[in-house]
Every structure is written in structure tokens, then in C-alpha cells.
ZAMI-116173 format. One line per field, with one value per residue: residue number from 1; residue in three letters; x, y, z of N, C-alpha, C in turn. Coordinates in nm, 3 decimals, always signed. Example, Ala and Ser with C-alpha at 12.3 -4.5 7.8 and 13.67 -1.06 7.14 Angstrom:
<nodes>
n <- 1 2
res <- Ala Ser
n_px <- +1.319 +1.285
n_py <- -0.569 -0.225
n_pz <- +0.780 +0.708
ca_px <- +1.230 +1.367
ca_py <- -0.450 -0.106
ca_pz <- +0.780 +0.714
c_px <- +1.320 +1.290
c_py <- -0.330 +0.003
c_pz <- +0.780 +0.787
</nodes>
This chain:
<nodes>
n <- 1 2 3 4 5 6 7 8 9 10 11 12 13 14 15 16 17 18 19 20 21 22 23 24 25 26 27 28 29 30 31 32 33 34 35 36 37 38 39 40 41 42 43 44 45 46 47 48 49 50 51 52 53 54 55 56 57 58 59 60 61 62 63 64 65 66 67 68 69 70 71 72 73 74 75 76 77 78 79 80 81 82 83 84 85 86 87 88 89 90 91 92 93 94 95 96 97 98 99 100 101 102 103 104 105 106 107 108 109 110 111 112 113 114 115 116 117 118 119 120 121 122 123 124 125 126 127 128 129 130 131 132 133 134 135 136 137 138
res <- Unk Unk Unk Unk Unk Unk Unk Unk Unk Unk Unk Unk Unk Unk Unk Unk Unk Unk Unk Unk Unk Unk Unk Unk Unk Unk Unk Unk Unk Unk Unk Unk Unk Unk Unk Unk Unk Unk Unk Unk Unk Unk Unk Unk Unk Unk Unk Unk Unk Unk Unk Unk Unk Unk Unk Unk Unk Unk Unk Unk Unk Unk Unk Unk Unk Unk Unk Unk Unk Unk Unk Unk Unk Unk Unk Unk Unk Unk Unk Unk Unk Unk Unk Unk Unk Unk Unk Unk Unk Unk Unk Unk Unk Unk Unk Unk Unk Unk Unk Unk Unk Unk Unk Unk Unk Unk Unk Unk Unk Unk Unk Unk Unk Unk Unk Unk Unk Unk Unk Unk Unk Unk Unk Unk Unk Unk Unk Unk Unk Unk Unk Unk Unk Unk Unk Unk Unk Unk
n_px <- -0.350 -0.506 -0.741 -0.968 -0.959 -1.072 -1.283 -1.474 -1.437 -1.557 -1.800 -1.852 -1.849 -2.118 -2.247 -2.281 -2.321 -2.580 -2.695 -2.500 -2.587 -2.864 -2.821 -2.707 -2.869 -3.094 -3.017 -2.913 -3.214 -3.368 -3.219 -3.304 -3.558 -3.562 -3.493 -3.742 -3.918 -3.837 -3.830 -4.168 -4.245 -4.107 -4.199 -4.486 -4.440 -4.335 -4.578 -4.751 -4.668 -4.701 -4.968 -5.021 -4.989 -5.095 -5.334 -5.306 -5.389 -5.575 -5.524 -5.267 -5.124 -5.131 -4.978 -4.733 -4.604 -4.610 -4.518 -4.260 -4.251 -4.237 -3.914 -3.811 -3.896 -3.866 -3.948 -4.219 -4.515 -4.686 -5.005 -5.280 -5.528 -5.782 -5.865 -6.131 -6.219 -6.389 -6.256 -6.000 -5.710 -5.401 -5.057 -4.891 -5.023 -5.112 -5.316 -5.445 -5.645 -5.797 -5.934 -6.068 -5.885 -5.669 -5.409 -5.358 -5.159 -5.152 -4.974 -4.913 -4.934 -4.774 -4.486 -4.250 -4.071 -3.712 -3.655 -3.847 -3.845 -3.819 -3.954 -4.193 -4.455 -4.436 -4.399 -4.524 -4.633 -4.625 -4.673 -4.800 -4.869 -4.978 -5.063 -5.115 -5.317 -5.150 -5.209 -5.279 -5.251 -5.374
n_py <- +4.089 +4.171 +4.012 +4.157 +4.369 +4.164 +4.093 +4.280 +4.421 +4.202 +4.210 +4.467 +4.429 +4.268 +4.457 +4.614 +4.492 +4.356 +4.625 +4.699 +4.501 +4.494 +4.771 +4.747 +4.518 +4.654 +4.863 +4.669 +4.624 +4.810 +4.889 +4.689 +4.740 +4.955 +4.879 +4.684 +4.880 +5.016 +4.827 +4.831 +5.084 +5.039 +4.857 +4.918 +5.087 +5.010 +4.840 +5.016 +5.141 +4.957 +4.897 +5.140 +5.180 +5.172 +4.920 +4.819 +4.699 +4.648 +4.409 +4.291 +4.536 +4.465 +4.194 +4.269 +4.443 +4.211 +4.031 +4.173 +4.224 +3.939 +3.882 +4.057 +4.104 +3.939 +3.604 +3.673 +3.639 +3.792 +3.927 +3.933 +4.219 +4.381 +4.684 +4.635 +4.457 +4.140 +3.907 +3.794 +3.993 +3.986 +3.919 +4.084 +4.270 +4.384 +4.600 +4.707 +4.987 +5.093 +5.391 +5.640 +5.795 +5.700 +5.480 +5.330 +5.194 +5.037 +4.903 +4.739 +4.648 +4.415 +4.341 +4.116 +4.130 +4.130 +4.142 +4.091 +4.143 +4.417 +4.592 +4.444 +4.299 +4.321 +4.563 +4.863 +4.842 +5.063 +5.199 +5.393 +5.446 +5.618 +5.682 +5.864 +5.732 +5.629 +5.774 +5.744 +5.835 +5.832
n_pz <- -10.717 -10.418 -10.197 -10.117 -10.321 -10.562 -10.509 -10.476 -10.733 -10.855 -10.707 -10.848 -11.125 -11.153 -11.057 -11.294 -11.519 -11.583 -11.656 -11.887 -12.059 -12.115 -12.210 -12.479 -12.561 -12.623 -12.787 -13.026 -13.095 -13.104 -13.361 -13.523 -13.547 -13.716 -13.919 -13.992 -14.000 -14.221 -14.430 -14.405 -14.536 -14.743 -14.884 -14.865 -15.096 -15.301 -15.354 -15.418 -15.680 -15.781 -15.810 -15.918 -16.222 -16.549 -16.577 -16.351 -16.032 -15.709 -15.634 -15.738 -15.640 -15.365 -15.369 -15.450 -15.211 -14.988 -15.118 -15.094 -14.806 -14.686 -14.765 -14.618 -14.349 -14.036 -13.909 -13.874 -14.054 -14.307 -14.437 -14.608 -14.531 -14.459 -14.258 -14.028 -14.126 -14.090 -14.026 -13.791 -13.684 -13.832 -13.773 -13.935 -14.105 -14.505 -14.664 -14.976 -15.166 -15.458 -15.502 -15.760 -15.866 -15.771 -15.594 -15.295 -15.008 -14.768 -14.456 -14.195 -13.805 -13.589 -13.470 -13.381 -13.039 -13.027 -12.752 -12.547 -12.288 -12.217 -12.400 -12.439 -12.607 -12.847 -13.112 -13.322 -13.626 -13.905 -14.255 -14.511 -14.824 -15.131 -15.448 -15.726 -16.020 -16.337 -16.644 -16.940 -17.259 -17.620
ca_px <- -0.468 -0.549 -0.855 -1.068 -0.992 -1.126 -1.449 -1.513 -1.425 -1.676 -1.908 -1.890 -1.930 -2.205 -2.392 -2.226 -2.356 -2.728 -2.695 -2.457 -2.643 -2.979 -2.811 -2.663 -3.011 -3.190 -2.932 -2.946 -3.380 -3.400 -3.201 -3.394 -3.703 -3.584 -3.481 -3.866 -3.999 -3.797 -3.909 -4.289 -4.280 -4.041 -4.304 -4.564 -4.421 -4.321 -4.730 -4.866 -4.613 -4.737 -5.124 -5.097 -4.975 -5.207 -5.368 -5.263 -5.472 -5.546 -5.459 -5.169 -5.028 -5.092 -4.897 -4.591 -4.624 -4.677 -4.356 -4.143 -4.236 -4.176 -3.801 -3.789 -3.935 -3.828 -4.015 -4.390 -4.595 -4.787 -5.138 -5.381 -5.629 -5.787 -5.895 -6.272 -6.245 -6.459 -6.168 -5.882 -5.587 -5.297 -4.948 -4.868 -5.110 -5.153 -5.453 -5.467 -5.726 -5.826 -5.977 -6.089 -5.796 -5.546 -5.413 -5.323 -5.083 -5.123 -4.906 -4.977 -4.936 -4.675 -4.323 -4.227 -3.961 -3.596 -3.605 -3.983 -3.882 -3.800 -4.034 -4.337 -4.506 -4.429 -4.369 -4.553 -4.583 -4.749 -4.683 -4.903 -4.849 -5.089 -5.007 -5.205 -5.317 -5.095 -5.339 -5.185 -5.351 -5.253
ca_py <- +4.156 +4.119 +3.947 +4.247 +4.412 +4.080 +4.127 +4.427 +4.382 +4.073 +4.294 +4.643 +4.387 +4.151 +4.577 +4.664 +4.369 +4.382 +4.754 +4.717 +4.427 +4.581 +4.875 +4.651 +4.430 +4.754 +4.948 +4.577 +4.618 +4.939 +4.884 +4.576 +4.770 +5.046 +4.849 +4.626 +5.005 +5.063 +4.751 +4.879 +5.174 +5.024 +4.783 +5.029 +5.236 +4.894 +4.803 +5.153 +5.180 +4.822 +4.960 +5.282 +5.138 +5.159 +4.853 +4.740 +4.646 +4.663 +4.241 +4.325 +4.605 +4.383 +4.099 +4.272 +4.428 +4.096 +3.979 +4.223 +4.187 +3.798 +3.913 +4.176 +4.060 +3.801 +3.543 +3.713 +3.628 +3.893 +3.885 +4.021 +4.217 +4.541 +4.742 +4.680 +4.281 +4.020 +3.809 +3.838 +4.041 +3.952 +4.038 +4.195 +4.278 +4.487 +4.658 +4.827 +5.004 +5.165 +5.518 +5.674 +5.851 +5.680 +5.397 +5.309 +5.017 +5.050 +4.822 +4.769 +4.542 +4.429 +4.276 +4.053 +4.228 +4.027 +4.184 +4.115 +4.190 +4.540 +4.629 +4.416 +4.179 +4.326 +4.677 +4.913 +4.897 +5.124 +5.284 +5.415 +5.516 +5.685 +5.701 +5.902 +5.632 +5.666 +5.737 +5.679 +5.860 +5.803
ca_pz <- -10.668 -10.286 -10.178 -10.112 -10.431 -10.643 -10.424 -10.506 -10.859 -10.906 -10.739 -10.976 -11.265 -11.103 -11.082 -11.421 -11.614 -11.634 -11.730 -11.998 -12.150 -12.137 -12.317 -12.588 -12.657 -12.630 -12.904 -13.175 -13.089 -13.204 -13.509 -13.610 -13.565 -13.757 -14.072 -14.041 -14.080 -14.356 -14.502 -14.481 -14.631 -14.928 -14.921 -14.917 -15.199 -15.429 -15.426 -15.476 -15.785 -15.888 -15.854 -16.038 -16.327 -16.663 -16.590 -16.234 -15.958 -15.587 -15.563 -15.765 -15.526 -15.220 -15.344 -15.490 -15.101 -14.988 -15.119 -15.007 -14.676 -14.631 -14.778 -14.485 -14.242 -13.990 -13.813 -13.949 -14.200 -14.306 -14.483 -14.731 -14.467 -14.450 -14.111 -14.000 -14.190 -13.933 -13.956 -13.682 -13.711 -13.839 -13.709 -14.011 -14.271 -14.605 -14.724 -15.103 -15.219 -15.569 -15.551 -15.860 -15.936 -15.649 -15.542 -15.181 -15.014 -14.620 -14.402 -14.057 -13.754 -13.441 -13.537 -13.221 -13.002 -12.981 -12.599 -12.480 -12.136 -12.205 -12.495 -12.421 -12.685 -13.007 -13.183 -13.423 -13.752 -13.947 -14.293 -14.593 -14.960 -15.227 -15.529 -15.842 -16.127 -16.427 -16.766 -17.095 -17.387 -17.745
c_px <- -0.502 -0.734 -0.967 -1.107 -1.106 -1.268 -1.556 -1.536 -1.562 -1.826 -1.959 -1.930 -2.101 -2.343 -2.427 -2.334 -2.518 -2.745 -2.672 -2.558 -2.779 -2.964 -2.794 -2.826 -3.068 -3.100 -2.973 -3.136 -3.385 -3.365 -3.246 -3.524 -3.721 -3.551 -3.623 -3.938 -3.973 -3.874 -4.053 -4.299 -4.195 -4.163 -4.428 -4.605 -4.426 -4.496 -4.766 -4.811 -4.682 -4.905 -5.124 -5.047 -5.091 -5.215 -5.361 -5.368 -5.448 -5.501 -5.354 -5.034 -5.007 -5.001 -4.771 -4.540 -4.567 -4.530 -4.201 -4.127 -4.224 -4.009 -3.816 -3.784 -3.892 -3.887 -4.183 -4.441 -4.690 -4.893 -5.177 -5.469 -5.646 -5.831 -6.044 -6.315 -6.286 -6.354 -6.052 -5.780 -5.494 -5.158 -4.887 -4.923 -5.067 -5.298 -5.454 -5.559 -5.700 -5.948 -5.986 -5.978 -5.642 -5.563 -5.344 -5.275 -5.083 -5.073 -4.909 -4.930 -4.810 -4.570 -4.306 -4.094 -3.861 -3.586 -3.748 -3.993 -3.898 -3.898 -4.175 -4.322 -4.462 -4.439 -4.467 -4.513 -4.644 -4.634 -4.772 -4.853 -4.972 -5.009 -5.109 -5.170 -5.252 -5.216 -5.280 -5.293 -5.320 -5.255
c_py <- +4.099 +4.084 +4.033 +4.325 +4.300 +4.124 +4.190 +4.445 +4.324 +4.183 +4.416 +4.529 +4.303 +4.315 +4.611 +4.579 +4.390 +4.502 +4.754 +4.589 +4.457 +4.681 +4.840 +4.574 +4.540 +4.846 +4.814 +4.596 +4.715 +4.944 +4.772 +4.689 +4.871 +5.004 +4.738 +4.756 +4.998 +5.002 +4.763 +4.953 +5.135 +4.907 +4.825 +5.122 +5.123 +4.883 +4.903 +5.128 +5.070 +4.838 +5.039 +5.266 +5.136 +5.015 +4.742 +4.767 +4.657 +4.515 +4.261 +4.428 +4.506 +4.247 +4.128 +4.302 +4.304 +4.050 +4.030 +4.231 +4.077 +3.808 +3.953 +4.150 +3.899 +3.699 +3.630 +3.674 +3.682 +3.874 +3.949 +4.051 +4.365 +4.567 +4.720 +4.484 +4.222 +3.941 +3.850 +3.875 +3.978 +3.963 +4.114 +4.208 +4.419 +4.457 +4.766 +4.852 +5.098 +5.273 +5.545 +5.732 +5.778 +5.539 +5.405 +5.184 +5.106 +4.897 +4.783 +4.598 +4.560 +4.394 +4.258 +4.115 +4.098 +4.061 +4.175 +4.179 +4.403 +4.621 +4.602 +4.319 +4.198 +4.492 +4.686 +4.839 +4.940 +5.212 +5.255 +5.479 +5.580 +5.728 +5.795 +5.790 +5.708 +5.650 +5.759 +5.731 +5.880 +5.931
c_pz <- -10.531 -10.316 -10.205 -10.237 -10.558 -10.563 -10.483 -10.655 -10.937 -10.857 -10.807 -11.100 -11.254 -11.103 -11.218 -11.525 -11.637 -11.714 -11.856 -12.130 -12.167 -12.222 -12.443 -12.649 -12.677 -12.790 -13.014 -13.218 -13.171 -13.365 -13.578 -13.649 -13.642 -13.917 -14.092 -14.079 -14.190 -14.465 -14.511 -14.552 -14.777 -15.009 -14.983 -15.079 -15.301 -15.472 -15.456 -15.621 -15.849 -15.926 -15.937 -16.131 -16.432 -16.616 -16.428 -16.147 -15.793 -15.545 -15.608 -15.690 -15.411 -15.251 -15.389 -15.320 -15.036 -14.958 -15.097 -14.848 -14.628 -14.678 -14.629 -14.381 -14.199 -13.889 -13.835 -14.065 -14.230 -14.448 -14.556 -14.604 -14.463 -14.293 -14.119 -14.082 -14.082 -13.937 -13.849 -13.768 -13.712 -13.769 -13.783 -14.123 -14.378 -14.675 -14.806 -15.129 -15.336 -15.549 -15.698 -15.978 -15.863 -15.646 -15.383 -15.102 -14.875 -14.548 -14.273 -13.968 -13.653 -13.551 -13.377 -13.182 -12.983 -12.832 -12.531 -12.319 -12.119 -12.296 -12.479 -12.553 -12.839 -13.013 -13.266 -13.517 -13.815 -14.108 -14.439 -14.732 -15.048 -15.295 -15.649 -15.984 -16.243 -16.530 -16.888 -17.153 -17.499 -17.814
</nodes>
């Protein structure tokens, strides 16, 4: 390879390089962020099912919740908290409630980005279940 060609070379990769690796962290980001969704709403759906149970409970949904999201999730530790609570937000809370006939497992909060430069501080997360209370009658 003559001189000029190496040059040239070093410089297409020296343009090349930021691009392709920006595309690459940006493609693994996305698919992290799309299997911590997953993990809310399976989360989501595990506590509703564990509320509307004959006999189950809104502390009972939030900690089966609870515990599927410290599986899931990486580097968060997410909380017992509802929306409108005086204490500070979490970075990733759940908040069940018991309706009359319903239960409900909402999930909520950031998830820190593996690429902050390109994303910013942290990601969505948001999902919600409702379930109708099971009633057993002999």
C-alpha cells in the first residue's frame, strides 16, 4: 500500500468510526430498553394476577411486582410508591390499587441509559394492568 493510500485509509476509518459505534451502542440501547419494558408489563401482569385472587391484596400485588422487577431489572431498585405520595420519586416504582371490583399494578419510572450521551439521563418506563377480582361462590 503506498503512503497516500494508508492516509487516506486511517482517515475514512478515523470518519467511519464514531458513526459505526454510535450505531452499534445505539442498536444494544434499544434492545436493553426493550426487554426492561417487557419486564414491566410481565411485572405488571404477575401482581395484578397475584391481587385478583380470592383473597389477595394490593401489598401482595406490589411485592410479587416488586420481585420481578429486581430479577429484570439492572442496576435499579425499584419501590413501593404511588403517583401524588409527598415522598420523592423513585427511579422505578410500583403502585397497586384495589377497586371494588378491580385490581391494578402500575409500573413506572426512568431505567438509566447504557449510552447517556446519546439518550440523555435515563428512559421511560411506564406500564399498567387491571385485572377483574376473581369471586368464588360455593
Amino acid at each position: 500500500m503506498r503512503r497516500g493510500q494508508l492516509g487516506a485509509a486511517l482517515m475514512e476509518f478515523a470518519l467511519a468510526w464514531p458513526i459505526v459505534l454510535t450505531l452499534v451502542l445505539g442498536a444494544v440501547q434499544l434492545t436493553v430498553w426493550a426487554s426492561e419494558t417487557m419486564t414491566a408489563r410481565a411485572a405488571s401482569l404477575a401482581g395484578a394476577r397475584a391481587g385478583s385472587v380470592a383473597g389477595g391484596t394490593p401489598e401482595q400485588a406490589t411485592e410479587v411486582a416488586l420481585r420481578i422487577l429486581r430479577i429484570g431489572l439492572v442496576g435499579v431498585h425499584p419501590e413501593a410508591w404511588c403517583p401524588g405520595a409527598s415522598l420523592s420519586t423513585p427511579e422505578v416504582w410500583v403502585c397497586s390499587r384495589a377497586e371494588a371490583a378491580e385490581v391494578s399494578v402500575e409500573v413506572g419510572g426512568t431505567v438509566p441509559s447504557l449510552v447517556p450521551a446519546i439518550f440523555g439521563a435515563g428512559l421511560p418506563l411506564h406500564a399498567e394492568v387491571a385485572l377483574q377480582k376473581e369471586l368464588f361462590t360455593p
